[in-house]
C-alpha positions in Angstrom: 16.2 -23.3 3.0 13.6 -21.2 1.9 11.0 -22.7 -0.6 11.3 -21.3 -4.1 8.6 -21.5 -5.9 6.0 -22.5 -3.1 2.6 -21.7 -3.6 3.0 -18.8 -0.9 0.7 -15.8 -0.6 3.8 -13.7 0.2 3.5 -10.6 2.6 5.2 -7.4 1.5 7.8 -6.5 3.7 9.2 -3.6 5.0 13.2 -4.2 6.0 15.1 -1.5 8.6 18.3 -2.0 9.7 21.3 0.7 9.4 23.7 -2.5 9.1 24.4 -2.7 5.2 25.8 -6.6 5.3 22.9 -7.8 7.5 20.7 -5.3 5.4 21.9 -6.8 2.0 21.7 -10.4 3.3 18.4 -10.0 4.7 16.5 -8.6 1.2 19.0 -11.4 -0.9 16.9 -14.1 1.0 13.6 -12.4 0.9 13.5 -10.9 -3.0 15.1 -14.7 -3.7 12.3 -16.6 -2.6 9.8 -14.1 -4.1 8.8 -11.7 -1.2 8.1 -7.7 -1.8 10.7 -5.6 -0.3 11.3 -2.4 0.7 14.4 -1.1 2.8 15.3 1.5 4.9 18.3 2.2 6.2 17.3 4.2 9.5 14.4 5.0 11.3 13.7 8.4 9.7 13.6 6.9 6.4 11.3 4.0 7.1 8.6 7.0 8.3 9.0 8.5 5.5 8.3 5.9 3.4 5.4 4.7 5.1 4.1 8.3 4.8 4.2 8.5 1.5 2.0 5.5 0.9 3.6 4.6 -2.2 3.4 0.6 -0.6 1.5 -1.1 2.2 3.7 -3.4 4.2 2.3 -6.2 6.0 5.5 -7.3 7.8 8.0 -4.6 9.4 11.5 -6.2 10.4 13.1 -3.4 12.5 16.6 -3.5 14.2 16.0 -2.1 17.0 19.3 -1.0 18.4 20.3 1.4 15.7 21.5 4.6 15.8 19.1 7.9 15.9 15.6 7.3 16.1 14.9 3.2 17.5 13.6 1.6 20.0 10.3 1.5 22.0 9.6 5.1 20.3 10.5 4.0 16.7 8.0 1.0 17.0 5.6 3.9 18.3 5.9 5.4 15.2 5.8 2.8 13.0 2.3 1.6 14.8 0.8 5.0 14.1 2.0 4.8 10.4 1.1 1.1 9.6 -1.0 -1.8 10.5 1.9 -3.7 9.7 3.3 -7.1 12.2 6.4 -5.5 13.9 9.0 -8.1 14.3 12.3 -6.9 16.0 15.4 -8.3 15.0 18.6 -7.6 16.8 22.3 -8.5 18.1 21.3 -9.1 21.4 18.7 -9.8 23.5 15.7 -7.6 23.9 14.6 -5.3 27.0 11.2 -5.7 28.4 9.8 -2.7 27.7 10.8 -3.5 23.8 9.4 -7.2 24.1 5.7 -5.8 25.2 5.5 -3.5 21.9 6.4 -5.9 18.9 4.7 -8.9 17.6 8.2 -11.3 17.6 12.4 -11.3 17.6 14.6 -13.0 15.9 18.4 -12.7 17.7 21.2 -12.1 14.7 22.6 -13.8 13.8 20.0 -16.1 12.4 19.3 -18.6 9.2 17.2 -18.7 6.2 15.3 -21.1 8.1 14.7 -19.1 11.2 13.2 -15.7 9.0 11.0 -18.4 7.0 9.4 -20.0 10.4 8.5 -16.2 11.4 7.3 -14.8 7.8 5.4 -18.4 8.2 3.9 -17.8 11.4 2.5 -14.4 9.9 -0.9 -14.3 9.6 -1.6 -12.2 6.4 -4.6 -10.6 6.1 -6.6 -10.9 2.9 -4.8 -8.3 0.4 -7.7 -6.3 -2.2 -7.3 -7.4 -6.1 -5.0 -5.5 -8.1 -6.4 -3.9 -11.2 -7.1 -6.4 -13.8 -5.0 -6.6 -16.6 -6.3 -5.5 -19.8 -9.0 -3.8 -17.5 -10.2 -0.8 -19.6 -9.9 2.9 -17.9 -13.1 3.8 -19.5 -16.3 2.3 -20.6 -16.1 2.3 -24.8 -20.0 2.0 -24.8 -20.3 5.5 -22.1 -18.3 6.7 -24.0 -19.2 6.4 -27.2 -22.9 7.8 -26.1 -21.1 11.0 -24.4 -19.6 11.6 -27.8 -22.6 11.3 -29.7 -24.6 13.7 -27.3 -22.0 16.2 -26.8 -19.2 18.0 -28.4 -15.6 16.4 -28.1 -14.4 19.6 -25.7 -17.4 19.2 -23.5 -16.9 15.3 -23.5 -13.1 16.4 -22.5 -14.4 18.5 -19.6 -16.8 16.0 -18.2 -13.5 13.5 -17.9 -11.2 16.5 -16.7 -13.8 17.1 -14.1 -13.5 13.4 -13.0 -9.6 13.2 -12.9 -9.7 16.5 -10.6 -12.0 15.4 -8.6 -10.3 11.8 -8.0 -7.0 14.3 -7.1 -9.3 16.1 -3.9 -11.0 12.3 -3.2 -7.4 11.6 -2.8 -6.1 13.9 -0.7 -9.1 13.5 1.4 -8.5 10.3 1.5 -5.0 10.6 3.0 -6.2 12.2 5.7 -9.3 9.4 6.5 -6.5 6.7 6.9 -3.8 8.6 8.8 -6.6 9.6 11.3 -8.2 5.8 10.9 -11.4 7.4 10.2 -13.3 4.3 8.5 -16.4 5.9 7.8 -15.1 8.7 6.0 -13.3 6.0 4.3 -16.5 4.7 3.3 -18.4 7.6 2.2 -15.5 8.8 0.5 -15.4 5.6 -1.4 -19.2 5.8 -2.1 -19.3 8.7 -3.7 -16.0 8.1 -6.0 -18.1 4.5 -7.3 -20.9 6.7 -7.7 -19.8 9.8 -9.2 -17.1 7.2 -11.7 -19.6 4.7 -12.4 -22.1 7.7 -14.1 -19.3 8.8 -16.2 -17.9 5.4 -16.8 -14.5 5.9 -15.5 -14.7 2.2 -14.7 -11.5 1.4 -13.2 -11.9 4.2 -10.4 -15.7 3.0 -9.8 -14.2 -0.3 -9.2 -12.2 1.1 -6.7 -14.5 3.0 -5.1 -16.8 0.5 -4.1 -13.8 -1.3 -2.6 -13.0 1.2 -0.5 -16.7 1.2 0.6 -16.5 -2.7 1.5 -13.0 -2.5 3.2 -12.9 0.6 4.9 -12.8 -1.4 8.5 -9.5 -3.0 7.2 -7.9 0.6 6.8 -4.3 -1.7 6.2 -6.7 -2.4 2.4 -8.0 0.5 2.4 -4.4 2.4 1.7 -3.6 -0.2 -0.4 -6.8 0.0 -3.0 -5.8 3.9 -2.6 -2.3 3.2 -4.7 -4.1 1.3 -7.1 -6.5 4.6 -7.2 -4.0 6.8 -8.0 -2.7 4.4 -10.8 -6.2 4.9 -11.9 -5.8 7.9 -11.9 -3.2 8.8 -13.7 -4.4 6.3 -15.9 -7.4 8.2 -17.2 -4.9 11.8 -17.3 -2.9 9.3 -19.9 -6.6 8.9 -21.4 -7.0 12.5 -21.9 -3.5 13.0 -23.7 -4.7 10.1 -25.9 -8.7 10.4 -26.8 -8.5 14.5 -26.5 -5.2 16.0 -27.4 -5.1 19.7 -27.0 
């Protein structure tokens, strides 16, 4: 059986397969035993979910004889979405042409054992921290001096100014890593530790310089980017809070 409560560094997985039963039994074993999951329940719907970049898988189990998109081109797709391992799973045996274009198969049915020896054999690259707990948005000490240099609406703007700027950083950022442009990664990572660490949006400077170090692993790369956008939104929340209108 699978180990519960193994000291495991878990990779988050990304499930596809348009069979409910082997769909259901698949994430019961996984989310059981402590793995991240996602599902999808065709090929459409695990693109769009990858687009949206709401998670970063690091494994990709695909059935590949599905109905609609699958296949050799759904793979394609899935590679030019994700740096994810592909691992095909499937009733019967695999084509050549599908065999050349993932990383592994397992042929259904198979046992808790048999999905544990693959996730095992997984390699999973180094995943970026998360944000601290307790990990304050803001500097108190940066500002405390904004506020006893300038008036609370001009301290407001200088912290409005940050959040819209994060919002175009992001966006820019979207496109870096969907083109795998790593030094635009970089230099858009640069200047958001920069232009955050002035104004001691400390959280998002953090980030920043993350993205600076790991912008040759684009697979961390869109993962520090979610935790940006928590940041994000976490320092809109600080606006409602310190600067109510």
């Amino acid at each position: 059986m699978l180990g519960i409560g193994k000291d495991r560094n878990y990779p988050t997985v990304l499930l596809i397969d348009d069979d409910m039963i082997s769909r259901e039994v698949i994430a019961t074993i996984l989310t059981l035993n402590g793995y991240s999951l996602h599902t999808a329940e065709n090929g459409a719907t695990s693109l769009k979910m990858l687009e949206g970049r709401k998670f970063v898988p690091q494994v990709i189990l695909v059935d590949v004889q599905m109905q609609g998109l699958n296949g050799v081109q759904l793979v394609e797709e899935l590679r030019a979405r994700s740096d994810a391992d592909i691992y095909a799973i499937s009733g019967s045996g695999l084509p050549k042409e599908l065999e050349t274009v993932v990383d592994g198969f397992l042929l259904k049915p198979f046992g808790p054992e048999a999905l544990q020896k693959l996730l095992d054999e997984h390699h999973l690259k180094p995943s970026p921290p998360e944000l601290t707990s307790g990990e304050p948005v803001v500097s108190a000490k940066i500002l405390s001096q904004f506020r006893q240099m300038m008036p609370e609406p001009t301290v407001r703007e200088v912290y409005a100014a940050v959040v819209a700027d994060l919002k175009k950083r992001n966006a820019a950022l979207d496109a870096a890593i969907a083109e795998g442009n790593a030094v635009e990664v970089r230099r858009i990572g640069h200047t958001i530790k920069g232009g955050c660490g002035m104004a001691g949006a400390r959280q998002a400077a953090r980030l920043g310089a993350l993205l600076e170090a790991e912008s040759d692993e684009l697979s961390n790369s869109a993962a520090i980017q979610v935790e940006l956008k928590l940041a994000q939104e976490n320092l809109e929340r600080m606006l409602e809070v310190e600067f109510p209108t």
